[in-house]
Every structure is written in C-alpha cells, then in structure tokens.
C-alpha positions in Angstrom: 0.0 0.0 0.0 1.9 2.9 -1.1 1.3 6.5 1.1 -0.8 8.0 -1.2 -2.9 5.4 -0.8 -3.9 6.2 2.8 -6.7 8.6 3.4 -5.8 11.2 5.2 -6.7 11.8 9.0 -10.5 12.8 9.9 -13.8 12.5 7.8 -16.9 11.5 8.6 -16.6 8.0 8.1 -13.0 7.9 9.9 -14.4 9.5 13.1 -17.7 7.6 12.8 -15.7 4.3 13.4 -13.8 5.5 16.1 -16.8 7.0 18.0 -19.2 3.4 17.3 -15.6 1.3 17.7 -15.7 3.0 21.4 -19.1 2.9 22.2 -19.4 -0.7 21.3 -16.2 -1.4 23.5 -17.9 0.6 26.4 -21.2 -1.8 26.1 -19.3 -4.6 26.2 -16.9 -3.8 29.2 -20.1 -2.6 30.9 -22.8 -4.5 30.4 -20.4 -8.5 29.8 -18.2 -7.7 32.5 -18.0 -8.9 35.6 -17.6 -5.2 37.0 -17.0 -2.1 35.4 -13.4 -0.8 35.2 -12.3 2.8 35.5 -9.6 1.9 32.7 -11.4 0.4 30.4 -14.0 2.7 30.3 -11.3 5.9 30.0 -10.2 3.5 26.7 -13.6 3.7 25.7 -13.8 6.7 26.1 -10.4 7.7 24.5 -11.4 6.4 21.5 -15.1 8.6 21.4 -12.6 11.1 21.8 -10.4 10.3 18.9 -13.2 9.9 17.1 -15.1 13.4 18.0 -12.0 14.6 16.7 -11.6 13.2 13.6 -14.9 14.6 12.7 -14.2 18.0 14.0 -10.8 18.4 12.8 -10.7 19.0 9.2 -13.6 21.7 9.8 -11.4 23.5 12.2 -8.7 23.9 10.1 -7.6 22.5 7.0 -4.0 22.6 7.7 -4.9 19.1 9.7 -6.0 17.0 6.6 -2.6 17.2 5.4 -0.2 16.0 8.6 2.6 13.6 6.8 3.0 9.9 8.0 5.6 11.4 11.2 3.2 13.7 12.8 0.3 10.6 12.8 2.6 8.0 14.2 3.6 10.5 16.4 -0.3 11.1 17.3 -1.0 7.6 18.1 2.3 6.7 19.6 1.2 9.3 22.4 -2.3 8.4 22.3 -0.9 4.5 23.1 1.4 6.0 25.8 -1.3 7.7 27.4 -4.0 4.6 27.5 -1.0 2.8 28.8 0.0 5.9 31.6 -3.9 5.8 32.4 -4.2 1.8 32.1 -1.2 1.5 35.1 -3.2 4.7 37.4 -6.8 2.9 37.2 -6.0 -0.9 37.6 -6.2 -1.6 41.6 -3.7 -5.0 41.1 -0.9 -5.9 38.3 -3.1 -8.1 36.3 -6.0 -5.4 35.6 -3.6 -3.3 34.0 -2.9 -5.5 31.5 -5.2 -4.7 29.3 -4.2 -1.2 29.1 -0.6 -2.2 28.1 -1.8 -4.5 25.5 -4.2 -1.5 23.8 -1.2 0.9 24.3 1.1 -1.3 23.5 -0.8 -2.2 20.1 -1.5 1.8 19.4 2.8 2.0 20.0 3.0 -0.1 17.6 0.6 1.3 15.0 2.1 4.4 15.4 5.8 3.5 15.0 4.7 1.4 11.9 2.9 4.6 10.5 5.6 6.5 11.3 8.2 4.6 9.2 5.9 4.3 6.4 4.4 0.9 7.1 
C-alpha cells in the first residue's frame, strides 16, 4: 500500500468508526463484564474522543487534513502511551492493568509502523 494510498486523517466515516468502535467497547466492558473498570471505560472513552475529533478536525482547520505519516505515528504513539499511563493509574492490582498495556502497547506499535511508512 503505497502513502498515497492512505486517506488522510478525519472525515466523517473515519471519526464515525472510532466513535461506534468506542461505544461498542464501552457496552461490552459494561454490560459482559464482571464489574466495570475505570480503565477500560477511559479507553472507551479515548477512543469517542479520537473519534469526535476526527470529525471536528478538518472543519477547524484544513491545515490538519494534510499531517505527513511522522506527525500521525507521532499522534497515536502518544495516544498508546497515554492509555498505557492511564491503564497502570486505574488498575487496583498488576493483572487489571494489562489490558491497558496490550491496547497501548498495540496503538505504540501502529504508530511507530505509521511512522516509518508501514
């Protein structure tokens, strides 16, 4: 998939994913679990966020719709960092904050792969 390929960040569609992607992630850690968890529901949440934002951003300012490939792995290398920060603040015991590192971990990943084009 060459760079040109890639659509650029924000859109409608782009932040509507995000935003049902979260939602959908919030029902389930909610509503499946066996108790709800202040980190997953700040990843849930995180990702409304993102989405919210996709949406908003190109209407704010067009400059946004045209960040290279180093400025978006940078985005989502902090936004991975930061679910991890928040993941290791909300878990109460070792094992609960797993599943922060393992979405930050991932979003750390996607963002260095972005980052060097792949």
């Amino acid at each position: 998939m060459a760079e040109s390929d890639r659509p650029d960040f924000g859109g409608l569609w782009n932040g509507l994913s995000y935003i049902a992607l979260g939602l959908l992630g919030m029902s389930v850690f909610v509503f499946y679990g066996d108790s709800v968890d202040t980190g997953e529901t700040i990843a849930s949440l995180a990702l409304v966020v993102i989405g919210v934002a996709a949406v908003l951003t190109p209407r704010l300012s067009p400059l946004f719709t045209e960040l290279d490939r180093y400025w978006t792995g940078l985005f989502w290398t902090l936004c991975g960092l930061g679910v991890i920060g928040l993941g290791a603040v909300a878990s109460r015991t070792a094992s609960m904050g797993v599943s922060g590192a393992v979405v930050g971990g991932g979003l750390v990943v996607y963002g260095v792969l972005i980052a060097f084009g792949r």
